[in-house]
ZADREN-727790 format. One record per residue: x, y negated, z of N, C-alpha, C, CB in turn. Coordinates in steps of 0.001 Angstrom, whole numbers, padded with zeros to 6 digits, always signed. Glycine has a CB too. Example, Ala and Ser with C-alpha at 12.3 -4.5 7.8 and 13.67 -1.06 7.14 Angstrom:
<rs>
+013190+005690+007800+012300+004500+007800+013200+003300+007800+011308+004473+009046;+012850+002250+007080+013670+001060+007140+012900-000030+007870+014084+000598+005725;
</rs>
This chain:
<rs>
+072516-059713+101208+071479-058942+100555+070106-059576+100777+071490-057504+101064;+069839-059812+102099+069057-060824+102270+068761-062132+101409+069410-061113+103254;+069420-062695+101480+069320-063756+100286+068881-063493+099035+070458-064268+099997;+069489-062680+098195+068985-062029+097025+067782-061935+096828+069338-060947+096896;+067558-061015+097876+066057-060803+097425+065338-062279+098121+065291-059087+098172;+065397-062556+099016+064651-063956+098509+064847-065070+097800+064369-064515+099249;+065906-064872+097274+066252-066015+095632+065349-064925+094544+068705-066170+094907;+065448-063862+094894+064479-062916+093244+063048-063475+093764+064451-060406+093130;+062280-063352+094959+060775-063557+095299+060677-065127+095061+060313-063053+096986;+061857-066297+095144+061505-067446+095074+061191-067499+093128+062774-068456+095889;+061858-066802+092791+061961-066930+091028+060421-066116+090314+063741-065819+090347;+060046-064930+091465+059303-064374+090534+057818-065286+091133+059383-062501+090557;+058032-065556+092062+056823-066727+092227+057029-067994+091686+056516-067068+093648;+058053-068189+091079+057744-069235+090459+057819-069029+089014+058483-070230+090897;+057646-068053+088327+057506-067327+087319+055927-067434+086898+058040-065963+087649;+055709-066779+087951+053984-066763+088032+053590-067920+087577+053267-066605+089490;+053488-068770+088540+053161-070284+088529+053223-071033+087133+054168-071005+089476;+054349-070835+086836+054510-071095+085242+053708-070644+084323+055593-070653+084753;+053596-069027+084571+052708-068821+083875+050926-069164+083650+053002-067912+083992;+050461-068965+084838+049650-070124+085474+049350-071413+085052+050113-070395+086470;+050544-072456+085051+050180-073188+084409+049881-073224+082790+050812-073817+084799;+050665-072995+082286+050698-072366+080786+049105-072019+080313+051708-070794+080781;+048800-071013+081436+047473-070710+080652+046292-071776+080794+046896-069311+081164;+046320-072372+082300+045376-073578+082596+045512-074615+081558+045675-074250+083991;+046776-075114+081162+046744-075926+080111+046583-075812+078709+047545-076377+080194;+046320-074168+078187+046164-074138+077151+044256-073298+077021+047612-073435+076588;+044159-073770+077780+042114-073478+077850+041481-074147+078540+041439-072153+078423;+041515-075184+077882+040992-076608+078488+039769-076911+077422+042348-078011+078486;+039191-075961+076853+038275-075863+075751+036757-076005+076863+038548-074163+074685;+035490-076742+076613+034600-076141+077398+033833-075459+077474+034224-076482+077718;+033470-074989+078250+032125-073937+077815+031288-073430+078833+032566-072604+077133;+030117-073142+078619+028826-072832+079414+028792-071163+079784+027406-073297+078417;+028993-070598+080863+028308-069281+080965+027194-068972+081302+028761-068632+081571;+026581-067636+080569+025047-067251+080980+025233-066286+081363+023931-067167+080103;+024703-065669+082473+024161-064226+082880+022843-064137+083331+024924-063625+083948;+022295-062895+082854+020993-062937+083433+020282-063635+083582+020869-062710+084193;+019959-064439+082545+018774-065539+082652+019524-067164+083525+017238-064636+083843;+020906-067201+083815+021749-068039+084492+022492-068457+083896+022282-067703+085357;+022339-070341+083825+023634-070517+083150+024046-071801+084156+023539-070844+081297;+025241-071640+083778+026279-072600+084867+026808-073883+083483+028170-071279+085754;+026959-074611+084173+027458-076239+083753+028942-075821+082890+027860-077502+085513;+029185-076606+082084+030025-076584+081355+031600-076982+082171+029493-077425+080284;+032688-075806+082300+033796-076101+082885+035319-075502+081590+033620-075236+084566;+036324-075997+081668+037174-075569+080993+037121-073522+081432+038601-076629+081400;+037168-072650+080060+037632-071561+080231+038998-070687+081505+037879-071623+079009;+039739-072132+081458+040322-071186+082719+039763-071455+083876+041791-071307+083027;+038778-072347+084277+038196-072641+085936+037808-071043+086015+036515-074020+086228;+036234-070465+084798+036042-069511+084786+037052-067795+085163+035610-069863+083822;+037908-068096+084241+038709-066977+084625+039541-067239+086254+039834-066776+083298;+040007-067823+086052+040718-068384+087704+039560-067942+088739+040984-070485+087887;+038647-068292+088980+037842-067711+089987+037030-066231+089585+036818-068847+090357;+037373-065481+088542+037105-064497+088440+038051-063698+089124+036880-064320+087345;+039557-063611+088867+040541-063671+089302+040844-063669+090709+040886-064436+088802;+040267-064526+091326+040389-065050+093067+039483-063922+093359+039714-066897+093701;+038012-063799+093174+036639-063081+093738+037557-061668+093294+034713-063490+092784;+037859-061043+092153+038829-059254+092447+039536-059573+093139+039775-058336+091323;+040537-060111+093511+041720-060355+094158+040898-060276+095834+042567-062003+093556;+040573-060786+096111+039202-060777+097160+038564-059296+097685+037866-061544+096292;+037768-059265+096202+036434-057912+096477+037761-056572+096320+034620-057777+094630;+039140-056670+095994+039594-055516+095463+039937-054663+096830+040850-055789+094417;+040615-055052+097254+041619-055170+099318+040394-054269+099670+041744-057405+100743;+039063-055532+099896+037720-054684+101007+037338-053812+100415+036307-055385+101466;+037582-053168+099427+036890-052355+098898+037697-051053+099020+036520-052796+097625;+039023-051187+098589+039978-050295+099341+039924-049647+100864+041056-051011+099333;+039835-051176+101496+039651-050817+103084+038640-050170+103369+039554-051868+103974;+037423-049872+102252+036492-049883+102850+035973-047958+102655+035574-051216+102247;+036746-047656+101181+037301-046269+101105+037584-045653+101615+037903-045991+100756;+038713-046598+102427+039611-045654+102976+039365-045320+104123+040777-045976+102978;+038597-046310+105182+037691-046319+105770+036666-045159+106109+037331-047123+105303;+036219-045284+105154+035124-043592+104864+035633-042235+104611+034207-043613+103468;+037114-042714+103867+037547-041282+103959+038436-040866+104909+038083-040885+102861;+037977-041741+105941+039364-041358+106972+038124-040807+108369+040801-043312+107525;+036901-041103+107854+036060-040641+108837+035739-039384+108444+034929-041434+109079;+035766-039248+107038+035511-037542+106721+036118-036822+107284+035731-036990+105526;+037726-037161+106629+038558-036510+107515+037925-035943+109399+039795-037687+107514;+037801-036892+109894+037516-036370+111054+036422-035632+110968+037420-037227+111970;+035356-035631+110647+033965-034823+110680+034350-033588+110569+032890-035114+109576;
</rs>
């Protein structure tokens, strides 16, 4: 049973990956972003999304922790 499921986690990570690549290679277009008076150097569309991606993946966790955190102090008050 053991095995199984890590032959399913070796497949669905490498599922991902595939997909992953797939998209990196098909937005290889370039382009400039502006915000707020800011603009950044011209990189393929997926660098952009890929590190949008990483920074939620990132800010999402601490932000949870950081909830839960506060509501676990209410609780006590």
């Amino acid at each position: 049973m053991r095995s199984v499921k890590r032959i399913l986690l070796v497949l669905a990570v490498l599922l991902v990956v595939l997909a992953v690549l797939a998209f990196v290679l098909e937005n290889q277009h370039s382009v400039s972003l502006s915000f707020l008076g800011w603009s950044s150097a011209q990189f393929p569309v997926a660098v952009f999304i890929t590190v949008a991606l990483i920074v939620g993946m990132l800010i999402g966790p601490l932000l949870g922790a950081l909830v839960g955190r506060l509501g676990h102090r209410k609780q006590g008050a």
